[in-house]
C-alpha positions as a Markdown table, in Angstrom:
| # | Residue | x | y | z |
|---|---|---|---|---|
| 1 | Unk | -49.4 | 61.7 | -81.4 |
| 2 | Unk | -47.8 | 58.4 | -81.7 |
| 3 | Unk | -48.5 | 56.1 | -84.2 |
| 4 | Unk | -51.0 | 53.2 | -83.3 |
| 5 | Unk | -48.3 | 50.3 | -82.8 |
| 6 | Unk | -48.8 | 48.0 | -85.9 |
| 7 | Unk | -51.0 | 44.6 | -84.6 |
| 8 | Unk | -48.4 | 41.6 | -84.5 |
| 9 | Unk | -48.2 | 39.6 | -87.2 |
| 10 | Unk | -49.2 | 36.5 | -87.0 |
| 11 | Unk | -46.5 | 34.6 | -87.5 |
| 12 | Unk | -44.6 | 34.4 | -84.4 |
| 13 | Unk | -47.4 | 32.4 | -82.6 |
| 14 | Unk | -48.0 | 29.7 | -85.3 |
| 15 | Unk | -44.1 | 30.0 | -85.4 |
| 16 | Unk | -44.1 | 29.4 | -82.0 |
| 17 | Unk | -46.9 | 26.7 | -82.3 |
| 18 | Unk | -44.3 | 25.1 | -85.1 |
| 19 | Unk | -41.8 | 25.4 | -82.9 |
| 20 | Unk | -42.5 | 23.9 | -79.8 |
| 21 | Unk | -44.4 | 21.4 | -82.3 |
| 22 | Unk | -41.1 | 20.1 | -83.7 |
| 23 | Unk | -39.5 | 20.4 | -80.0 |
| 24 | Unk | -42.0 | 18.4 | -78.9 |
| 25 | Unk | -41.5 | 15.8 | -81.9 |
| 26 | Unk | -37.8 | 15.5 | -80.9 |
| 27 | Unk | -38.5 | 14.7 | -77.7 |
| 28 | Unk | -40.7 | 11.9 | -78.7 |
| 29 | Unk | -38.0 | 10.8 | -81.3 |
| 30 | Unk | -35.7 | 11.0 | -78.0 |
| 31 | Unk | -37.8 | 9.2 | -76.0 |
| 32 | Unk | -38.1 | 6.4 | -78.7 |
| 33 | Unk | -34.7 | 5.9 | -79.1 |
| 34 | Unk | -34.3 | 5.7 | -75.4 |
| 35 | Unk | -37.1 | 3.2 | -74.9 |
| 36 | Unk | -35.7 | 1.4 | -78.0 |
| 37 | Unk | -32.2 | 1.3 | -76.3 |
| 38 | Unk | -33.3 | 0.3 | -73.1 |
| 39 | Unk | -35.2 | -2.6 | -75.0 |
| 40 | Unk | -32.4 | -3.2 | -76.4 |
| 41 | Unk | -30.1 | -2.9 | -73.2 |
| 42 | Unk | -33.3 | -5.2 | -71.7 |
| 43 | Unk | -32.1 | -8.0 | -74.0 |
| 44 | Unk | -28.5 | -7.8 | -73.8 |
| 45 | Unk | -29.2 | -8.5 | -70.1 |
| 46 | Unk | -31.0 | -10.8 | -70.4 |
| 47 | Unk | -29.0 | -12.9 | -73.1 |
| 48 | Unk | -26.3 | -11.8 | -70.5 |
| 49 | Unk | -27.9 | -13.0 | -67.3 |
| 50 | Unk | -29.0 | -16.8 | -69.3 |
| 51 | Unk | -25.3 | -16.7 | -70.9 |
| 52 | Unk | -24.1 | -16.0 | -66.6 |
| 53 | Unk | -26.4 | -19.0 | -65.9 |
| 54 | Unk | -25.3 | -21.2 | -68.1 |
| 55 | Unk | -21.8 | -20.8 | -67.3 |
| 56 | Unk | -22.7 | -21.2 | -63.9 |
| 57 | Unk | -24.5 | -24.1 | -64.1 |
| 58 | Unk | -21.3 | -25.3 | -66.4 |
| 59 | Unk | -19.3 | -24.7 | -63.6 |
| 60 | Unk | -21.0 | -25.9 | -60.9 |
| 61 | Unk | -21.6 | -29.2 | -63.2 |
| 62 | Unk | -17.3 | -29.7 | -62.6 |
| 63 | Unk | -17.2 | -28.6 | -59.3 |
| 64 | Unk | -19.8 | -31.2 | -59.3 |
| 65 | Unk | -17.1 | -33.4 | -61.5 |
| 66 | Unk | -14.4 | -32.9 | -59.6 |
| 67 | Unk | -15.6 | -33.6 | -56.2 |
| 68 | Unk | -16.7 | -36.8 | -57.8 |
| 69 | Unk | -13.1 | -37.2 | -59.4 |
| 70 | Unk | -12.2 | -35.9 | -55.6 |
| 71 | Unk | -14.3 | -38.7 | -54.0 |
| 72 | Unk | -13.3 | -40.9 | -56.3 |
| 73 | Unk | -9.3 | -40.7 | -55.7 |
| 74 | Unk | -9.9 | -41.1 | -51.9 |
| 75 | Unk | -11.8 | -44.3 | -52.8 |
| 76 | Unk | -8.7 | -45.2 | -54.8 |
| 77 | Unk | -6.4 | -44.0 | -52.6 |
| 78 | Unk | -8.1 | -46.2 | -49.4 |
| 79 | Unk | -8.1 | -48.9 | -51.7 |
| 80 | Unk | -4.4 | -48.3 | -52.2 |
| 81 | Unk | -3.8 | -47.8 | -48.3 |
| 82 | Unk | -5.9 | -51.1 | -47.7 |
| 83 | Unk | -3.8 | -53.0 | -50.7 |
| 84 | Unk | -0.6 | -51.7 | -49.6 |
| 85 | Unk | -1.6 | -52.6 | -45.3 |
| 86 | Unk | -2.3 | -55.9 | -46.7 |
| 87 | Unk | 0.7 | -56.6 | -48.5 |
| 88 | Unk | 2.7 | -55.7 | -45.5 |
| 89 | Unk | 1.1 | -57.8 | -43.5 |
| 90 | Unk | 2.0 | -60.4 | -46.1 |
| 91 | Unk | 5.5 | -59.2 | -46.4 |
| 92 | Unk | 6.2 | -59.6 | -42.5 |
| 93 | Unk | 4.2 | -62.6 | -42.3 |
| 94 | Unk | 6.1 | -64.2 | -45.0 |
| 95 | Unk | 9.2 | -62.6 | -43.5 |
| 96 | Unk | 8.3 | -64.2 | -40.0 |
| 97 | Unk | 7.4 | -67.6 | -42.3 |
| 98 | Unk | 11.0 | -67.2 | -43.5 |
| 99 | Unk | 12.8 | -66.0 | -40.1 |
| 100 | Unk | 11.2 | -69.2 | -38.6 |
| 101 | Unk | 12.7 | -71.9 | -41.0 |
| 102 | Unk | 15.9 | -70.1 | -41.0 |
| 103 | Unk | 15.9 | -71.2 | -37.7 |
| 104 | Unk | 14.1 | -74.4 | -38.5 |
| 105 | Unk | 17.4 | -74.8 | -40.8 |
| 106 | Unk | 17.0 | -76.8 | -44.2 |
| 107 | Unk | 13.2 | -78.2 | -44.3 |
| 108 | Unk | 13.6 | -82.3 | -43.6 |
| 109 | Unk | 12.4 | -84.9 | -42.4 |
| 110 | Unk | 12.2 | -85.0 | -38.6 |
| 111 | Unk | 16.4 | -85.4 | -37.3 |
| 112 | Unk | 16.5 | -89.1 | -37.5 |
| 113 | Unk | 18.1 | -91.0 | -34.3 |
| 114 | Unk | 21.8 | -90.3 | -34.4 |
| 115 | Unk | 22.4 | -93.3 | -32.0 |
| 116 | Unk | 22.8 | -91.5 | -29.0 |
């Protein structure tokens, strides 16, 4: 006859039990770390989506600028345009002021009788 197998010991279940136990404690570790990264990762995003905003509010703030700077150089240059028409204008005005006493001649007293 055979003899009677010996009954298991034990150990291998509560080693199991430890087992899986310490498994299971590495998952949570695992799972903390993840959570605690994605916190983390949570944050970064956010200081990076505020840091985004900022800069595009910064940016937008000069666009802002410099379509006031944009606005304002048109001003200046109509100004310009309108100073510059004006003093044409002048120009030929005082050149037709000029033209016409050239052929006035010399400014004087209305030609006196020459006896004719």
């Amino acid at each position: 006859g055979h003899p009677a197998l010996p009954p298991p010991p034990a150990a291998p279940s509560t080693t199991l039990i430890t087992v899986l136990e310490e498994k299971l404690e590495e998952e949570r570790r695992r799972l903390r770390a993840e959570q605690d990264n994605s916190v983390r990762l949570v944050a970064a995003n956010a200081d990076l989506s505020m840091k985004l905003q900022m800069m595009q509010q910064e940016r937008d703030a000069s666009v802002k600028q410099v379509e006031e700077m944009k606005r304002e150089f048109e001003r200046l240059l109509d100004d310009v345009q309108t100073l510059s028409m004006a003093a044409a204008m002048q120009q030929s005005e005082d050149k037709a002021l000029s033209l016409a006493s050239a052929l006035r001649g010399p400014e004087q007293d209305p030609p006196l009788d020459r006896g004719y």
